[in-house]
N, C-alpha and C positions, 0 to 999 in steps of 0.2 A: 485450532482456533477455539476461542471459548468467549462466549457475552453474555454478563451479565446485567437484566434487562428489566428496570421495574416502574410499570408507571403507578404516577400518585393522582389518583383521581381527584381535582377540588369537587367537583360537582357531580353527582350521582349519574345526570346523563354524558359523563364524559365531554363535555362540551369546553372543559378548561381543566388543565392539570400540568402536572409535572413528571417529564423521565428521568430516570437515573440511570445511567447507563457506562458500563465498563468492560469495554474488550479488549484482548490480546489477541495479536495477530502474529505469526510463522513469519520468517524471513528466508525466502529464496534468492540465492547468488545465481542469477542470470546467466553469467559466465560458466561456470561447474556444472550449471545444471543439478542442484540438488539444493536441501534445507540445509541452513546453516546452523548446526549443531545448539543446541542451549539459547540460541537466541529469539528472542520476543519482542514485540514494540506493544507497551499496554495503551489505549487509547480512554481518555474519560470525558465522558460526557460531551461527544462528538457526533455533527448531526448526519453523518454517514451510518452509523449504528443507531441511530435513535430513532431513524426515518425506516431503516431498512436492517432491522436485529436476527431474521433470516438468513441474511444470507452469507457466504464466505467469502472473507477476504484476506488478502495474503499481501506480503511487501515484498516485491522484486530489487535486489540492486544490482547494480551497475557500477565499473568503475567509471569515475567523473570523466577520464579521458577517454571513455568510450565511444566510435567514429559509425561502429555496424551495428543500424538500427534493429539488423531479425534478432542482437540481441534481448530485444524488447518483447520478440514473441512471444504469443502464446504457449502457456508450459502446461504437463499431463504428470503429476508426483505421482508414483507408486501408490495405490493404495485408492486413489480417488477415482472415480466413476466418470467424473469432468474435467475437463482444461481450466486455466487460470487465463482470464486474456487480461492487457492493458484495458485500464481503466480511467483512472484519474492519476493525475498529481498526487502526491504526499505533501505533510507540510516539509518535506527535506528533499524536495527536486534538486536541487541546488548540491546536494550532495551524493547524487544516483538511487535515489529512493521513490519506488514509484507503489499505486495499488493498483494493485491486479484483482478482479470477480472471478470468483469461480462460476461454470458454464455461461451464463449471461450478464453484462455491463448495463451500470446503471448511470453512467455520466450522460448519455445521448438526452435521459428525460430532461434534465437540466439547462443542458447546454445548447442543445440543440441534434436534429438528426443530420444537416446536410453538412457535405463535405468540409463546406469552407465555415464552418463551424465549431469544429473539432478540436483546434487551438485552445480555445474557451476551456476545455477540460482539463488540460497541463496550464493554463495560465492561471485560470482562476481554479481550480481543482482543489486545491488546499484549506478552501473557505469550509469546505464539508467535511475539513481533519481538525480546525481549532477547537481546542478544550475550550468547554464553556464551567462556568463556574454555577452553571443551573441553564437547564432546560425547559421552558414551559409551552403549552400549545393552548390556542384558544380562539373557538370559533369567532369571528367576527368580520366585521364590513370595515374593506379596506378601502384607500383611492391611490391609483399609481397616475404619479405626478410629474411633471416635467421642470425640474428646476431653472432649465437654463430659460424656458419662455417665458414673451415679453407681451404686454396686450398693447395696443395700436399706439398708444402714446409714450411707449418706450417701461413703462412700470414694471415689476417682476410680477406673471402670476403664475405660479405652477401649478394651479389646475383650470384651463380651460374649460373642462366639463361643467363643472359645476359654478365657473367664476368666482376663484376664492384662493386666495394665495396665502396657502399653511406658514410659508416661509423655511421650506426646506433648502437644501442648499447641496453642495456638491459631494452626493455619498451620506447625506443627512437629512436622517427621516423626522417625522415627529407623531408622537402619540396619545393617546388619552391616559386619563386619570389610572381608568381600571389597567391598562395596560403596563402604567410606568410601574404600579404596585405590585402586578401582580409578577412583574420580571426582573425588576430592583432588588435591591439589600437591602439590610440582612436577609439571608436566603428564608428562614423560618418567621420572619415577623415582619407580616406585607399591611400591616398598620404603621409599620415605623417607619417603611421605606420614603425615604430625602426625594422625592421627585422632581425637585426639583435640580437633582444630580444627573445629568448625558450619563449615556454609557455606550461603549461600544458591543454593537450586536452581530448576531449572525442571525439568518432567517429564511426559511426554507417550505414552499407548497405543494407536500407529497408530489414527484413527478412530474411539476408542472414549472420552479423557476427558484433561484437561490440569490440570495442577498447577503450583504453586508455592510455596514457604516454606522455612523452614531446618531443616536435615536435621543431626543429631550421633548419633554412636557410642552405640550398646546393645550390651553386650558378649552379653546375653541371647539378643539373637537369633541369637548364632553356634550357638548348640544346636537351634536352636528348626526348623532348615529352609528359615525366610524371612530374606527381605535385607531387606525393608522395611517399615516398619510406617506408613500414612502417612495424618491424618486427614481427614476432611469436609471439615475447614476450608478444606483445602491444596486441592481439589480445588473449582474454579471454574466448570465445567460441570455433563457427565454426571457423577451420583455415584454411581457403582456399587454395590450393597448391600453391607453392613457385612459382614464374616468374609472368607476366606482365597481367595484367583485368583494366577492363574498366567499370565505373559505376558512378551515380549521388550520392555522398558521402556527409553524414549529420556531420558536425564534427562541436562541441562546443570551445568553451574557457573559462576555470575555471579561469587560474589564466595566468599573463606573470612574465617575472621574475623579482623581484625586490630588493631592498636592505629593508630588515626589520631590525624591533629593538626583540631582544629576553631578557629573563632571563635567566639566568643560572640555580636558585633553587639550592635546598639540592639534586640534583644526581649528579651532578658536584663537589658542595662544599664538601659534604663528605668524598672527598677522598684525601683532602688536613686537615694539622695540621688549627689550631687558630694562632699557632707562624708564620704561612707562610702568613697570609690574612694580621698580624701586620705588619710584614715586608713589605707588599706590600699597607702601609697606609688606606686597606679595611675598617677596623674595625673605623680607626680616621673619616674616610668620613662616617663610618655609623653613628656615634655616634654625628653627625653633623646632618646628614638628621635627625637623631631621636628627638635632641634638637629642630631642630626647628618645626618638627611636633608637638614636646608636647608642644611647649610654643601659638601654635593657635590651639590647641584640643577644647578649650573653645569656641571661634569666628568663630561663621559660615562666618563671612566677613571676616575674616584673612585665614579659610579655601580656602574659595571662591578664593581665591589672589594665594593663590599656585595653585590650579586646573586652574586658568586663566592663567596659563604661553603660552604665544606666541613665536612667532618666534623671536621678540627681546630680549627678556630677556633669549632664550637658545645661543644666538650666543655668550656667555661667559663659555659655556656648550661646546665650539670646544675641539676635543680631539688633541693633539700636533701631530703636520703634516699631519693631516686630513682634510676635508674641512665638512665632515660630519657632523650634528649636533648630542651633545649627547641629545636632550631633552627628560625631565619628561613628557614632553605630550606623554599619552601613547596609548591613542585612543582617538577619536571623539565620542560622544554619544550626546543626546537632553542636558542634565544636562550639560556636560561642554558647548555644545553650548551656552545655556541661561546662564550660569554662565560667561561667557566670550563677551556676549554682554552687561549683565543687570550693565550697570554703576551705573546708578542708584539705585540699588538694589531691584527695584519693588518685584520682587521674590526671591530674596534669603533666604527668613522664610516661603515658600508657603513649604506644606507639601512635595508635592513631590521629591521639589529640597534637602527639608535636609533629607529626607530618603536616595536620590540616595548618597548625601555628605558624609553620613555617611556608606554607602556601598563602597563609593569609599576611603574615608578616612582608612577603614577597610581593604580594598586592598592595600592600601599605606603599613600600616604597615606590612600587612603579606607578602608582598615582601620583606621588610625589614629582615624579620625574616628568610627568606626562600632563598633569593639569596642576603644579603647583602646591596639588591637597588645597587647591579652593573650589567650592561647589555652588549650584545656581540648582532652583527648582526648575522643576518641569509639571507642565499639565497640559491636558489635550485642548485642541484647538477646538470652535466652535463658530459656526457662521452668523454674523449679528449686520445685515445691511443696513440696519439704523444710524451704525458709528462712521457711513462712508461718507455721513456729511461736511466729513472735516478737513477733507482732503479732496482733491481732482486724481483721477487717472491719466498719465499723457498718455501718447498713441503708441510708445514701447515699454509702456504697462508700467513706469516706474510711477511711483507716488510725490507729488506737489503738496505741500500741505501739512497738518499735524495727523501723527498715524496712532490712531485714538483705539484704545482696546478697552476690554474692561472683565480686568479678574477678580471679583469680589474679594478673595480670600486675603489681597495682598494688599495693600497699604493706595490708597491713589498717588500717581505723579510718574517720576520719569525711570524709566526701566530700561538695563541693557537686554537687552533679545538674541536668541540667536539658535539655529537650528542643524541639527547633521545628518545628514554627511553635510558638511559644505563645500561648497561650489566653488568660494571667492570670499575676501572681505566684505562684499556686502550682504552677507547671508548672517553679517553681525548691524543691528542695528539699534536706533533708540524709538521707544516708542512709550506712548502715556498712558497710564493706565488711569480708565474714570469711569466712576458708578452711574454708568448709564447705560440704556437698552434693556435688552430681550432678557438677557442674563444676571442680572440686580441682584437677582437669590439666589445664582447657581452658585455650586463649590466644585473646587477641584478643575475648575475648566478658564480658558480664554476663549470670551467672543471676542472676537475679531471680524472683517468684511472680507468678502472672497479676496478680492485684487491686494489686499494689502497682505494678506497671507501667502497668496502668488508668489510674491515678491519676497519670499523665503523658499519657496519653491514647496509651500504647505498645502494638504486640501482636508477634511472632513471628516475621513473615513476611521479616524485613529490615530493621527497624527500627534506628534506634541512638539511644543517649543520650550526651548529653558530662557529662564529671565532671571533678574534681581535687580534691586534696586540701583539704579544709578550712582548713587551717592555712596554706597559701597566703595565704588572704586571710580574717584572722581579723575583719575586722568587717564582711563581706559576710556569712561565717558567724551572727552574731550579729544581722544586719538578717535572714536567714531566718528565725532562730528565731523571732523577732518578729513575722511576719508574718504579719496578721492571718488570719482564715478564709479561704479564695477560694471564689469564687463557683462553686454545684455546674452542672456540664456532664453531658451525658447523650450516647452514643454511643448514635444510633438505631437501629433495625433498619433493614438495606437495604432500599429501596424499587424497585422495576423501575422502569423508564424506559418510558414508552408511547408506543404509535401503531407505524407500519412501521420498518424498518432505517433508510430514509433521514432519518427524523423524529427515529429516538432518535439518529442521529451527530450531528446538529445540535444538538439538546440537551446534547450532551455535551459540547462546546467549554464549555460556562458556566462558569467556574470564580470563584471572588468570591474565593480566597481572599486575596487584594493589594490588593481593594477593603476588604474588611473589616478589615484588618490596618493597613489607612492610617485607615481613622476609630481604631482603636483607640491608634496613636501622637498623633493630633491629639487625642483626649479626655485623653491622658495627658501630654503637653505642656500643657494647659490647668488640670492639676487639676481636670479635668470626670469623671472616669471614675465618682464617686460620685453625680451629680447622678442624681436622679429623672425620668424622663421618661414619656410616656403613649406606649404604644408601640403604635402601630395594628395589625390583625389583618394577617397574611400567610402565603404559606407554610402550611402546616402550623398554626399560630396562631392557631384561629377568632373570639379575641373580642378587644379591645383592652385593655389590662393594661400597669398602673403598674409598671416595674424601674428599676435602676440602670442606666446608659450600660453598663459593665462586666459585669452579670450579662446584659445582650443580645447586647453583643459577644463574648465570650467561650464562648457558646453558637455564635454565629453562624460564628465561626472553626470551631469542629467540625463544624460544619453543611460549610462549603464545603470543607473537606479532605477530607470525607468524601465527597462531593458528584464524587470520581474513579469512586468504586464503588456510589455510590447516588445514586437522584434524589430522595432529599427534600431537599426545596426551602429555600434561603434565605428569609425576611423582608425582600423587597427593599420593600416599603412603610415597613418596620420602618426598617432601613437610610438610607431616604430620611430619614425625619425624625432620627436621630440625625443625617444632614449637613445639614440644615435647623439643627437647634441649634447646631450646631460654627461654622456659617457665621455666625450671629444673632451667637453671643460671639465672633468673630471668631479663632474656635482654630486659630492654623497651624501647621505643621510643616513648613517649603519645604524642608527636606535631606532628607524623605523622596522626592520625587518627584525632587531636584535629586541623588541619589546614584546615578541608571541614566544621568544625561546626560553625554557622552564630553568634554562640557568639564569636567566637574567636575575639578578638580584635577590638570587640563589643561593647560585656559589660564587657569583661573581657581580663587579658591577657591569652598568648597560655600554655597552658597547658607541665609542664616539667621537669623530673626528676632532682632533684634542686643540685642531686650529682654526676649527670653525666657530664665527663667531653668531650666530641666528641664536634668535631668541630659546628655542627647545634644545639647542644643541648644549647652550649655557648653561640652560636646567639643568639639565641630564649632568654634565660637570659637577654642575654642586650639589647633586644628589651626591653622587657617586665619592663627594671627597670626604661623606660622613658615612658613610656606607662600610657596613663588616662583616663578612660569612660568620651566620649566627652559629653559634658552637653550645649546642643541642646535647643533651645525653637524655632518652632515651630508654624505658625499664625495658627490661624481656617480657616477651609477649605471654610466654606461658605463666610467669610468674603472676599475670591478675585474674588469674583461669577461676581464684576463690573468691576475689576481690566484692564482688556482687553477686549476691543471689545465692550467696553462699546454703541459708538456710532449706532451699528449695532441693530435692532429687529427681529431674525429670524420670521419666522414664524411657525404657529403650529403644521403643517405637520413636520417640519426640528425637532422640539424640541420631538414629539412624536416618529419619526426613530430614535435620540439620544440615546431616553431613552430606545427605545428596543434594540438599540447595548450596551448600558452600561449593562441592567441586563445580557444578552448571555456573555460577556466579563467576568461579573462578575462570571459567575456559571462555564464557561472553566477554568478560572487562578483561581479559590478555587481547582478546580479538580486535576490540573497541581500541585498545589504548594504540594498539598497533596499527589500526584505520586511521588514527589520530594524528600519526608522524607521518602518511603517506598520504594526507590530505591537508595540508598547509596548517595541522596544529588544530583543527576542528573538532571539539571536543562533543560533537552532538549524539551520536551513537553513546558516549560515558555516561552523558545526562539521560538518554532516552534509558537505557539498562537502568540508572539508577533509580530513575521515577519507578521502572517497572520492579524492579526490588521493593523500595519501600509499599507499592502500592499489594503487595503479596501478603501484607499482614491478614489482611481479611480471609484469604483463604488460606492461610497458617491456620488459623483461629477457628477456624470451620471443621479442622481437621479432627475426626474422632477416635478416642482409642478402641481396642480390638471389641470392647460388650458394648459399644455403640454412644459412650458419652463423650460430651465437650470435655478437654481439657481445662485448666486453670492456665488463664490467659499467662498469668507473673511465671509458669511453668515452662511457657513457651521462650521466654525472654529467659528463661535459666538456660536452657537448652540451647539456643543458637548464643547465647555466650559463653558455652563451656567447650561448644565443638571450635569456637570461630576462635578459640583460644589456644585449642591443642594443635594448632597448625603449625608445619616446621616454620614458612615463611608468611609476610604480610603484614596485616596491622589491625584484623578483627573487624574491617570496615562494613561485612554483611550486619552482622550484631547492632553497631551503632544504625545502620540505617533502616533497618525493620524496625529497631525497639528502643528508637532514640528517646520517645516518650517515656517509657519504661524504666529506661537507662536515668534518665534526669531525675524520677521520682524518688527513683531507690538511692542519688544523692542528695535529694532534699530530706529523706530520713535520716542522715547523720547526725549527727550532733556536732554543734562544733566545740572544737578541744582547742584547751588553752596548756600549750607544754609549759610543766616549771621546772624538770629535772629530767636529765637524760644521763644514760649511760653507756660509754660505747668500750668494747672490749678488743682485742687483737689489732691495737696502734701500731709495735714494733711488728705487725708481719702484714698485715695490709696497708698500712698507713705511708703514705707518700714521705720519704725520708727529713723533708724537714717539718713535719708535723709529729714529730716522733719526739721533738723534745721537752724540759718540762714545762707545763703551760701552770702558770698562779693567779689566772682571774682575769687573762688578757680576752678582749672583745672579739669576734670570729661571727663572719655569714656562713649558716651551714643550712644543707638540704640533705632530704629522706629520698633513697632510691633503691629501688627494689634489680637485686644481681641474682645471678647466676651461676654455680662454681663447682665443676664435677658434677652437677647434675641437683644441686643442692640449692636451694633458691634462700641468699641472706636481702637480710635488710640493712645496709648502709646508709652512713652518713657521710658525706661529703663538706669539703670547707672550701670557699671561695677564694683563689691567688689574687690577690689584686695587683703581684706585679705582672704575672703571665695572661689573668683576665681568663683564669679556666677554672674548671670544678677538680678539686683533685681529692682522693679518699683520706677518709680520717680513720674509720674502723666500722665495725659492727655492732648496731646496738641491740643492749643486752634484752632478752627475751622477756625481760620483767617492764621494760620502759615502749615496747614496742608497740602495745595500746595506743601511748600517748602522743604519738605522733607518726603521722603519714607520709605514703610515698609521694612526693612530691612538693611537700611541705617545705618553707625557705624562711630562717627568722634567725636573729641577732642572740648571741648566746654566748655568757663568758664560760670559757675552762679552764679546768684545773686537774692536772694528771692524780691521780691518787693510787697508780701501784707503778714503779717501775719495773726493768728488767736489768741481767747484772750487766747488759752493757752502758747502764743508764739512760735507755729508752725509755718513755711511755706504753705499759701493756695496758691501761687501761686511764680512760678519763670520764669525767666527770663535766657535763653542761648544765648551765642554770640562764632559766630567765633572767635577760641583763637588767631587767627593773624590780629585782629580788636585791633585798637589803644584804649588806654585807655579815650583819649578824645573822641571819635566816640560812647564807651560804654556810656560815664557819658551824652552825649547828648542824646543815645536813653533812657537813663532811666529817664530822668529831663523831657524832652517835647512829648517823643512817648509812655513811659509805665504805666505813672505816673496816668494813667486813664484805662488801660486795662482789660477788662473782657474776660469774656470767648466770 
């Protein structure tokens, strides 16, 4: 284990500053009993290591079906002086990953010492592993407050103590001026921090009590003395008594509020007809995105061009009265990076880039399939009881009235809403958005009133809802209004988890919520969600009782989300015979289970009952009948070993460290991928190894040669690209992700070349037989690709079949023109054979820019070709 551990003092007496903190923790297999070879989990800026940089900590796993809790005990590794006991939670319970202390456990300060206390460490245990995106600590006077009390005449005040209601709310703190700046963004410029932006925190009082929730501006408390006002809710262990303490308080920042872009997916779509999506032009705009996805499935440079969408080309992507953009750019990763700088094409055949193209091009369409390729913002929720005056609560908590919100950022009026997981159709609704209340000036957030957030099944802590405009989509609007009662759900009190530490981690892995969420797409593909069934006793459920498919499932979904932070139990007897029934009527849904498998729309389309006619099942169809296994080629890996960085000669220290992080990389990510097929497709160990990769730059860079100097950092990036190149198998993916920045810069120094003459040689013996005969100026798509042959790496041109719809070879071009154009490179070009052979082949031809005049051609071919070799 290694941390590295720095605090930034702001103030000379250490009374307010900042940590920087970055460890790596060992992983132990529970089961084996030993360390797991090569593998690491890097942790940054996590208030377990920030509070307590001392001490040792290690990550035990476990397989998920694990039933015998001693395998949770206490372990003694070779070497160590101490035992490793359970500890806390990880943020990946859920996937057999727990922290273990070496010789003594620090959860008990937190959570509490007694027995029935102990849960609190595996349920909430995770809050002390969120990455924070800055850590600050700062002496000050807090008040812990009670959000839910009421003073005598029914009013909210959450602080009795003092009589004075901050206006927190459920898992929602609020703080002063000095506070919001000095833990707000930009992390370096706490004059410019938006305070008036929520953010979700995390917050912690050296060995005394741990929190979490979203924190926004009270301008009140700049008078008042204290920074923070922060309630029960927030506060997931020890609760310290209600009114006014004083302490040096550790608090993070996960996230501040922002305007996102979301999907909607098949829990939304399903509960709408096909006739409504027509009506509302969905289907015409998919069936557009689909065409012209298939008609560049073939061209990785025509792929390339869609994933290069920038910011000019979406400012045609304005939604009508919005200033927002709607762009397809859906995230930043290395691959779009380099794909969005390489004008040139250097790499757009390099293995790596058409793997990730072909992974993202895969994501293209299964969004497609799955929500349409139509998207709705999202932004975190916020508690405003000023807007509850618009509406009544009845007594099973549904709302009477207009459900009044207020998102500054977004246009005022009428908004579809809607949240996931969902429960039910009514987890989709309409509600109005108007510039009033607590939140006038915030951004990135919805105030909202607790009960009407309820009624989404939303709270405080972190939450978000997706919306957009109503009028978007005016007969989805119309199918909401319409929609009938939904079925009432109840958010139960939390329930402990029983028995020792090792007994409640194990219980805690149980998560249904994917179980239940699949019966509930299969009743609703079947038009079964209304049927009656006798639902046996389980769980919590003492007697057997007659409901709808729908008012079980729809419980049972809250049941198991909730089921992260409480143990009451699902209805798994319940559960069983709703799949008893579904099985009986033979209700399928295969693209639900057929949408996690990595052929989907791969190598193949999504798999789907071809006579069903449910709204997703239909999508899925018409995705699928534009749909076409992209036909990819690919350069050889070793062939771009010179490509970059050519200039540079590491040295052989640099190239031998290379090659021992490339084998450890290699033996983690076989491990990982292979946890991945034997875990329902769970790609969290691939991301965790990756984070822990890229995050290794720093101590690459640190690393000195033998008379005690830094390297040259661009040395380093020569290095792990020449070793990650001379591999027999792969795609050099360590290289890109350590020195992706690196990688980008050294193709922003290109130049970009504009080809007007090529020349390619050995037609009649490479060249695909009908391009072998003679050409006099006819038009041709060709591309640059880098082969292979006896061990001899050429550069080929390839020409485009447009009746086969493949890349087939043309020849090899000549050594004098190979400057002028790149591997990868794809552009329109007339030719003209200019030497044959004595069967009357083409052994050599001749390309020109097809916007070269025809007098320009006749001259390079009369006085420049008329002698050309290779």
């Amino acid at each position: 284990m290694s941390t590295q551990f720095t605090n930034i003092k702001y103030e000379p007496d250490g009374s307010t500053g900042e940590i920087q903190v970055v460890t790596e923790w060992p992983v132990w297999n529970c089961k084996k009993q030993e360390w797991i070879k090569g593998e690491k989990t890097t942790l940054r800026n996590i208030l377990l290591s920030a509070m307590h940089p001392g001490l040792i900590f290690a990550i035990g796993e476990i397989p998920t079906t694990e039933k015998n809790p001693s395998t949770l005990n206490p372990f003694k590794p070779k070497n160590y002086e101490n035992a490793f006991f359970l500890d806390l939670a990880s943020g990946s319970r859920n996937h057999g990953r727990f922290t273990f202390t070496n010789k003594s456990t620090v959860g008990k300060y937190y959570y509490g010492t007694a027995d029935k206390e102990q849960w609190k460490r595996i349920i909430y245990g995770s809050i002390l592993h969120t990455g924070c995106k800055k850590i600050i600590y700062l002496e000050m006077k807090y008040i812990v407050v009670d959000d839910e009390n009421r003073d005598p005449d029914g009013n909210l005040l959450d602080d009795p103590v003092n009589n004075i209601h901050w206006k927190t709310g459920d898992s929602h703190a609020k703080a002063s001026l000095r506070l919001m700046k000095i833990l707000g963004l930009p992390v370096e410029e706490t004059e410019n921090v938006d305070i008036d932006k929520p953010i979700q925190f995390r917050a912690a009082l050296f060995k005394e009590w741990i929190g979490k929730g979203t924190l926004a501006y009270n301008p009140h408390l700049d008078t008042s003395g204290f920074d923070l006002a922060i309630p029960l809710s927030s506060l997931k262990g020890n609760k310290p008594a209600l009114g006014n303490h004083q302490g040096k308080i550790l608090m993070g920042l996960v996230f501040d509020g922002e305007v996102r872009r979301a999907k909607p997916g098949w829990m939304l779509l399903q509960w709408f007809s096909f006739e409504v999506l027509e009506k509302d032009s969905i289907i015409d705009r998919l069936k557009e995105k689909c065409n012209r996805l298939s008609q560049a499935y073939n061209s990785i440079v025509d792929l390339a061009e869609i994933l290069r969408i920038d910011q000019s080309e979406a400012e045609a992507e304005l939604q009508e009265g919005s200033e927002e953009l709607q762009s397809e750019a859906e995230y930043e990763n290395t691959m779009i990076r380099v794909v969005r700088v390489d004008k040139n094409g250097v790499l757009l055949l390099h293995p790596y880039i058409v793997k990730r193209i072909k992974e993202r091009l895969r994501a293209l369409w299964l969004n497609l399939a799955k929500a349409a390729g139509i998207r709705f913002y999202s932004v975190m929720v916020q508690p405003d009881e000023s807007l509850a005056h618009y509406h009544t609560v009845l007594e099973d908590g549904s709302i009477k009235g207009r459900k009044v919100f207020c998102a500054p950022d977004f246009e005022e009026g009428l908004y579809i809403v809607f949240c996931n997981p969902m429960r039910h159709w009514g987890d989709c609704q309409l509600w109005e958005n108007k510039y009033e209340g607590t939140y006038i000036n915030a951004t990135g957030i919805m105030a909202v009133p607790t009960k009407l957030a309820l009624t989404l099944g939303r709270d405080f802590d972190g939450d978000f809802v997706q919306l957009i405009k109503a009028s978007a989509y005016p007969n989805m609007r119309n199918a909401i209004a319409n929609f009938k009662k939904p079925p009432a759900t109840k958010k139960f009190p939390k329930m402990a988890l029983q028995g020792n530490l090792q007994q409640i981690a194990l219980n805690s892995m149980n998560d249904m919520t994917g179980i239940v969420a699949s019966l509930l797409a299969r009743s609703k593909a079947a038009n079964a969600e209304d049927k009656v069934l006798l639902i046996p006793a389980g769980g919590e459920q003492k007697e057997n009782e007659e409901m709808t498919v729908i008012d079980f499932l729809s419980q049972q979904v809250q049941i198991a989300v909730d089921s992260l932070k409480s143990a009451y139990p699902n209805n798994k007897n319940g559960l069983d015979a709703v799949k008893k029934f579904l099985d009986e009527i033979e209700a399928e849904a295969p693209w639900l289970k057929d949408f996690k498998n990595d052929d989907c729309y791969a190598k193949r389309p999504c798999a789907v009952n071809q006579d069903s006619q449910d709204t997703i099942s239909r999508l899925v169809k018409l995705v699928n009948g534009y749909w076409g296994e992209p036909k990819f080629f690919d350069g050889d890996l070793r062939a771009y070993e010179k490509v970059l960085f050519s200039d540079i000669e590491p040295s052989q220290e640099q190239l031998d460290y290379a090659l021992a992080h490339r084998a450890a990389y290699r033996e983690a990510i076989g491990r990982a991928i292979k946890w991945k097929v034997q875990n329902d497709g769970s790609t969290i160990m691939i991301r965790q190894i990756a984070q822990a990769t890229k995050n290794s730059k720093e101590k690459i860079f640190a690393k000195t040669s033998p008379d005690g100097k830094l390297y040259d950092p661009r040395s380093w990036a020569a290095a792990y690209w020449r070793i990650a190149h001379q591999a027999e198998t792969g795609d050099a993916g360590l290289a890109f992700m350590i020195f992706g920045d690196e990688i980008v810069t050294e193709l922003k120094n290109i130049p970009e070349k504009e080809t007007q003459t090529l020349v390619v040689y050995g037609v009649d013996k490479i060249g695909t037989p009908q391009l072998q005969k003679k050409w006099t100026g006819q038009e041709i798509q060709v591309r640059g690709i880098i082969d292979e042959y006896n061990g001899k790496t050429y550069f080929k041109l390839q020409a485009y079949n447009q009746k086969t719809l493949d890349w087939i070879n043309l020849g090899n071009i000549s050594d004098k023109y190979q400057p002028y154009f790149l591997p990868g490179q794809s552009k329109r070009m007339k030719i003209y054979s200019i030497s044959m052979n004595a069967q009357g082949k083409t052994k050599r031809a001749a390309l020109f820019n097809k916007d070269m005049s025809q007098e320009e051609i006749d001259k390079c071919l009369i006085f420049d070709l008329s002698a050309t070799t290779k």
